[in-house]
C-alpha positions as CSV (number, residue, x, y, z in Angstrom):
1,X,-0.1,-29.9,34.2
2,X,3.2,-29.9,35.9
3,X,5.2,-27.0,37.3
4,X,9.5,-26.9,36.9
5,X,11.6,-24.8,36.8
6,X,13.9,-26.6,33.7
7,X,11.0,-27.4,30.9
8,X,13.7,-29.3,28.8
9,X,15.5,-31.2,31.9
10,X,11.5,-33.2,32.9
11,X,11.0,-33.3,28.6
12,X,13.9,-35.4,28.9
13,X,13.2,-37.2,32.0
14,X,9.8,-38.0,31.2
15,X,10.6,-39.0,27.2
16,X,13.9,-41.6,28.6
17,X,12.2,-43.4,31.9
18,X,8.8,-43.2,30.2
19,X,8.9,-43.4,26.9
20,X,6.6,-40.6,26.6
21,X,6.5,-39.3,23.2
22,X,6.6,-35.1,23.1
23,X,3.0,-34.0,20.9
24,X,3.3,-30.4,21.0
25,X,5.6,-27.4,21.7
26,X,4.2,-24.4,22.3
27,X,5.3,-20.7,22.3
28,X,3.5,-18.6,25.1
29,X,3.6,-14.9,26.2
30,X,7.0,-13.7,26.9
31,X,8.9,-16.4,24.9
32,X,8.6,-19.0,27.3
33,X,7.6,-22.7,26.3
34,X,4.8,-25.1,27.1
35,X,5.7,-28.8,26.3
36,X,3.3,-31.7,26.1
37,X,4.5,-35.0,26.2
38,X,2.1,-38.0,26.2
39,X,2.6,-40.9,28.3
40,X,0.2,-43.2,26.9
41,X,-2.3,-43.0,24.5
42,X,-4.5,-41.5,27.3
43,X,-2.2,-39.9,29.4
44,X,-0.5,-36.6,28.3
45,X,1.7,-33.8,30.7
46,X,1.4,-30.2,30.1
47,X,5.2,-29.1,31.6
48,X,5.2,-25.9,32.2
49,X,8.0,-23.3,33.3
50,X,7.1,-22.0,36.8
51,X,8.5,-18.8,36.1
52,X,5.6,-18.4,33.5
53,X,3.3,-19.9,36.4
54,X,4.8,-17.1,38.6
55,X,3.4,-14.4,36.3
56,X,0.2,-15.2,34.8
57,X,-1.1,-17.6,37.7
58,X,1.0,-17.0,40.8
59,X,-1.6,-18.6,43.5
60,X,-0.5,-22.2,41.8
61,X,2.4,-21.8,40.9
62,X,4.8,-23.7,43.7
63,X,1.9,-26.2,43.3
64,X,2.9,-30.0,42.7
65,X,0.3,-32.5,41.8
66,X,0.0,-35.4,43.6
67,X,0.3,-38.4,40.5
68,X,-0.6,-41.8,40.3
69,X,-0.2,-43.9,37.9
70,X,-1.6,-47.5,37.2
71,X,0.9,-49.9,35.6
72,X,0.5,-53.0,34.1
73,X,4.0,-53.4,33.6
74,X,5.2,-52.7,37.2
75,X,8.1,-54.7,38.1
76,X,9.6,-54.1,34.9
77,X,9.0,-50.4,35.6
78,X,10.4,-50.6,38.9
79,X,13.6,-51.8,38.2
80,X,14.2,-49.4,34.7
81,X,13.6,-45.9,37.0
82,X,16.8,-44.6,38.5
83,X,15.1,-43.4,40.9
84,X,12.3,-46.0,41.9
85,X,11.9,-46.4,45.6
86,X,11.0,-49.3,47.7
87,X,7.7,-51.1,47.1
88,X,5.7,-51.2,49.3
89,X,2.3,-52.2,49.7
90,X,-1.0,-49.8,50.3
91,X,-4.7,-51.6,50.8
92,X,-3.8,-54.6,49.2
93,X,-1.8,-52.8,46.4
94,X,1.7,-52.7,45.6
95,X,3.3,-49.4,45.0
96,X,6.4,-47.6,44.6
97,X,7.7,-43.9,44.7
98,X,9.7,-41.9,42.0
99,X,11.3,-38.5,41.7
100,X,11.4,-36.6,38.5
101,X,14.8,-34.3,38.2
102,X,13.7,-31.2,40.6
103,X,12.8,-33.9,43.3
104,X,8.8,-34.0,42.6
105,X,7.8,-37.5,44.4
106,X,5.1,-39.5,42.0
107,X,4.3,-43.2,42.6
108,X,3.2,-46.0,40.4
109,X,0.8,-48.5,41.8
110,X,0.5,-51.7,40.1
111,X,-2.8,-52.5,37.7
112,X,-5.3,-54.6,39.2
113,X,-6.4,-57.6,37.0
């Protein structure tokens, strides 16, 4: 689950750098929305508004997760995100920092054969 202020805004962002495919909408108390996008077959992200978060679970809700995700198509990957940082290399495995629209830092390591 992800926290943001602009639900649509990281629908878009993950659905146009990922590829992620959007696999449910869903109407919660108060009108607000809950989208779920999945980023591979096993992977999917519960986006949630953080004013929602605010209400019915304030003790998380200015919490950001820490992702990582495993890529088997890394350098291609790097050079498609906008906002792909340097690679670097961590214990023998190369990685490399993103930001999603509100400035949430993720980082993609690449798959070990």
């Amino acid at each position: 689950m992800i926290y943001v202020d602009d639900v649509d805004m990281n629908v878009e962002f993950w659905t146009e750098e990922f590829g992620a495919k959007v696999i449910a909408r869903q109407t919660l108390n108060g009108g607000y929305q809950n989208v779920i996008v999945g980023i591979s077959k096993e992977i999917e992200l519960s986006i949630f508004p953080k004013d929602y978060i605010r209400i019915y679970s304030p003790e998380v809700s200015e919490n950001v997760p820490s992702l990582m995700f495993f890529a088997d198509n890394f350098d291609q990957l790097h050079d498609e995100l906008l906002s792909a940082g340097e690679i670097t290399e961590v214990n023998g495995v190369l990685t490399f920092n993103f930001q999603d629209p509100e400035g949430n830092y993720f980082v993609v390591a690449k798959s070990q054969d």
